[in-house]
C-alpha positions as CSV (number, residue, x, y, z in Angstrom):
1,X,27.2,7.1,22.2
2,X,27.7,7.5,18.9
3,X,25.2,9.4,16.7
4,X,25.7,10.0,12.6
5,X,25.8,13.3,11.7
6,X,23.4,13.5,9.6
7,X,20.7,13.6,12.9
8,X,22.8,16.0,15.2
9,X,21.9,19.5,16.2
10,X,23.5,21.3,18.2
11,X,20.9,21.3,20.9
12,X,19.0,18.5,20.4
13,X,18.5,15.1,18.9
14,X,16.1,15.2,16.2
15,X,14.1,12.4,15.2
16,X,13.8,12.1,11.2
17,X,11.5,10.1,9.4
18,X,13.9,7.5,8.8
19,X,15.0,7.2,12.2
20,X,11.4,6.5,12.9
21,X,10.9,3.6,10.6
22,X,14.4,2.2,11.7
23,X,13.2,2.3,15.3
24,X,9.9,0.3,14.4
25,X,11.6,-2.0,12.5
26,X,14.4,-2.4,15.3
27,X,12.0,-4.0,17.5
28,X,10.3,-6.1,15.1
29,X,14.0,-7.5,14.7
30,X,14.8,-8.3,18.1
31,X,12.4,-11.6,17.1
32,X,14.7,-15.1,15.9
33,X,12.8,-17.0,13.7
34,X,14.9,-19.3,12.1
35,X,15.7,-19.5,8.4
36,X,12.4,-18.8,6.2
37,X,12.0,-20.1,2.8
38,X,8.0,-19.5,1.9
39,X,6.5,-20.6,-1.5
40,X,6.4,-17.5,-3.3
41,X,10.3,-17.8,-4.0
42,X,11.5,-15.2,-1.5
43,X,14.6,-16.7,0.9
44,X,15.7,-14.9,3.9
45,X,18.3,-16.3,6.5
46,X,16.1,-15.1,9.5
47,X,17.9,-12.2,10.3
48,X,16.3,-8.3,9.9
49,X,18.3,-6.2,8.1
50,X,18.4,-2.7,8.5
51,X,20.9,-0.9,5.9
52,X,21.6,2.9,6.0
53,X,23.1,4.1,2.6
54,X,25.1,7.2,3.2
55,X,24.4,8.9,-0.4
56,X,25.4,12.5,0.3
57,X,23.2,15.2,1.0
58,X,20.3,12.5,2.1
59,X,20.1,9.2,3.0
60,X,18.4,6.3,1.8
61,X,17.8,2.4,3.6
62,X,17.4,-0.7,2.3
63,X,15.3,-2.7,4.5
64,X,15.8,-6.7,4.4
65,X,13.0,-8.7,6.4
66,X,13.8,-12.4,8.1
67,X,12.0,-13.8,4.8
68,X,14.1,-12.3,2.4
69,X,11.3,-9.5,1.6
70,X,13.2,-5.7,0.5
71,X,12.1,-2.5,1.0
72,X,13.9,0.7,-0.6
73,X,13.0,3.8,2.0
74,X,13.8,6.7,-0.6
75,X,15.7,6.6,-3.9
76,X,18.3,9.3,-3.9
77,X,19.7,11.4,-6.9
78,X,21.0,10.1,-9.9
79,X,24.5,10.0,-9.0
80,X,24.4,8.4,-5.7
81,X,21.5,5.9,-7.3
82,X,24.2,4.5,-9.4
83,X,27.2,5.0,-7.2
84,X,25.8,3.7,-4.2
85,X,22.8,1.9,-4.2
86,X,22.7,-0.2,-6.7
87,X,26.1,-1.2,-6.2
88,X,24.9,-2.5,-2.9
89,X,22.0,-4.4,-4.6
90,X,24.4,-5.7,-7.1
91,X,26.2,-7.0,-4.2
92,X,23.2,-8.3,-2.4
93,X,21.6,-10.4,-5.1
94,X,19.2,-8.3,-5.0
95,X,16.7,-7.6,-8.0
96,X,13.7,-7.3,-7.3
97,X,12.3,-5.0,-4.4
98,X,8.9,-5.6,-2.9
99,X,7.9,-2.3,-1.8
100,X,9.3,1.7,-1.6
101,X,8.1,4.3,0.5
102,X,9.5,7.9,-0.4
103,X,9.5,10.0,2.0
104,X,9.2,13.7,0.0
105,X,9.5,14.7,-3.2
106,X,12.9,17.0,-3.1
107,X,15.4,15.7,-5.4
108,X,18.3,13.9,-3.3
109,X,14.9,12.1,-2.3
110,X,13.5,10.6,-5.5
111,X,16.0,11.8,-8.1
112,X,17.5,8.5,-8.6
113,X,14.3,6.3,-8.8
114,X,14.2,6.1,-13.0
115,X,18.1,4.9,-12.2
116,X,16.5,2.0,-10.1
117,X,13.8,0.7,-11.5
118,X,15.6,0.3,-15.0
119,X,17.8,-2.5,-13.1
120,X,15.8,-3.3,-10.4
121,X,12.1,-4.8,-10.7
122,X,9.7,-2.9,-7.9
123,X,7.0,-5.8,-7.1
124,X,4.7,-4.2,-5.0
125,X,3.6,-0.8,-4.3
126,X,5.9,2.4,-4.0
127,X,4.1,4.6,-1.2
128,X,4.5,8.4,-0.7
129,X,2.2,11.5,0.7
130,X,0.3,12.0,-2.4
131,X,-0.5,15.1,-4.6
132,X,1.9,16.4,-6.9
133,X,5.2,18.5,-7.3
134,X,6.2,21.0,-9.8
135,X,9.6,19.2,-10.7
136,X,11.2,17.9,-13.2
137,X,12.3,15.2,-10.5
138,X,9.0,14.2,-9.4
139,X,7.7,14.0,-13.1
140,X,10.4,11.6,-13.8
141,X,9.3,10.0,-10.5
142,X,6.0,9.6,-11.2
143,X,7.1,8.1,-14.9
144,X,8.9,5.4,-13.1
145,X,6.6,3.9,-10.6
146,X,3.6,4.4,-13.1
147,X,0.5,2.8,-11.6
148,X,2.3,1.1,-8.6
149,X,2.4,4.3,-6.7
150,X,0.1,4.4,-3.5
151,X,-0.3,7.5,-1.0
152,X,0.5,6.1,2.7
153,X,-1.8,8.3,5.0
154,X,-0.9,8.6,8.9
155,X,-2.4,5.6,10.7
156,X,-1.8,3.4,7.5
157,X,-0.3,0.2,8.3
158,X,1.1,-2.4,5.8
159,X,3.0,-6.0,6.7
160,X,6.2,-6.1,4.5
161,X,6.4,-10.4,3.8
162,X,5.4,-13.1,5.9
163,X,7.4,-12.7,8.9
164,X,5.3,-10.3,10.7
165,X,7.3,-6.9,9.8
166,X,4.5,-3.8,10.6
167,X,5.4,-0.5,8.3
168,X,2.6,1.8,10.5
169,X,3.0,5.3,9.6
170,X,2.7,7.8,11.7
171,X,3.4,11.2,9.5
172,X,2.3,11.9,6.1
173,X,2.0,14.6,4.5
174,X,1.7,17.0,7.6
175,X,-0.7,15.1,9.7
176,X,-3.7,17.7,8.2
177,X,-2.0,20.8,9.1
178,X,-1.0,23.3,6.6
179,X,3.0,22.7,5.4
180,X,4.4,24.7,2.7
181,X,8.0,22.8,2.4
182,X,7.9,19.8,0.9
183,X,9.9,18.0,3.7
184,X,7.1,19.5,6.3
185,X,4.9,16.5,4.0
186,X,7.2,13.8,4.5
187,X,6.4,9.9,5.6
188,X,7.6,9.0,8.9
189,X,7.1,5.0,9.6
């Protein structure tokens, strides 16, 4: 079986955040619902699409439900923000996503967000853990999502378009324990 390396140990097979949403969604997908084209304007072919981008350090998805709704699961720096995912949007038609969820607040996680949004139009609700970080990343963050940000609390649950997709998380911000590193505080759907 092949595994990416970005969730190998050397022991152990961890289970990220990501990988947790992905899972969810995975089974959601296994659903055929034929071609969707509901009155709000959004189109999908039917199919679930499930996109890793591989944008260095981190990685990012871009999730693409049977009714043609998009979801952007963490934004990335700067660099790969431009090199890498919006490239892909470019290619995808894609301008306008209907929801983000960031997972953290560590650079290679939200870095690229201003990038984004000055291209791409975020309809709906960017989710994270809450609070604040001391950053010059997360101000610039926080700038850029503006008063569409949202704190996703474990047990939340949100539909992403019409075709029945579930976002449920089930980490946030360390489940009430007490963290101290940021990724210890991350979203897990």
């Amino acid at each position: 079986m092949f595994v990416p390396k970005s969730v190998q140990t050397k022991t152990n097979f961890r289970i990220t955040p990501l990988l947790a949403l992905l899972a969810l969604l995975l089974l959601n997908a296994c659903t055929d619902s034929g071609p969707v084209d509901p009155p709000d304007g959004h189109v999908g072919d039917g199919n679930m699409y499930i996109r890793i981008i591989d944008v260095g350090q981190a990685s990012s998805a871009l999730i693409t439900t049977p009714d043609g709704y998009n979801l952007m699961f963490d934004f990335a720096t700067g660099t790969a923000a431009t090199s890498y995912i919006l490239p892909l949007l470019d290619s995808l038609g894609i301008d306008i996503l209907d929801m983000a969820i960031v997972s953290h607040f560590d650079g290679d996680h939200i870095a690229g967000t201003d990038e984004i949004l000055d291209v791409v139009e975020l309809r709906g609700f960017c989710y994270d853990h809450g609070g604040t970080y001391t950053t010059n990343n997360f101000l610039t963050y926080e700038e850029a999502v503006g008063e569409k940000r949202r704190t996703m609390s474990y047990g939340d649950s949100i539909f992403l378009g019409n075709a029945g997709v579930l976002i449920a998380c089930m980490a946030s911000g360390g489940n009430g324990t007490f963290v101290i590193q940021e990724n210890d505080k991350s979203v897990g759907c």
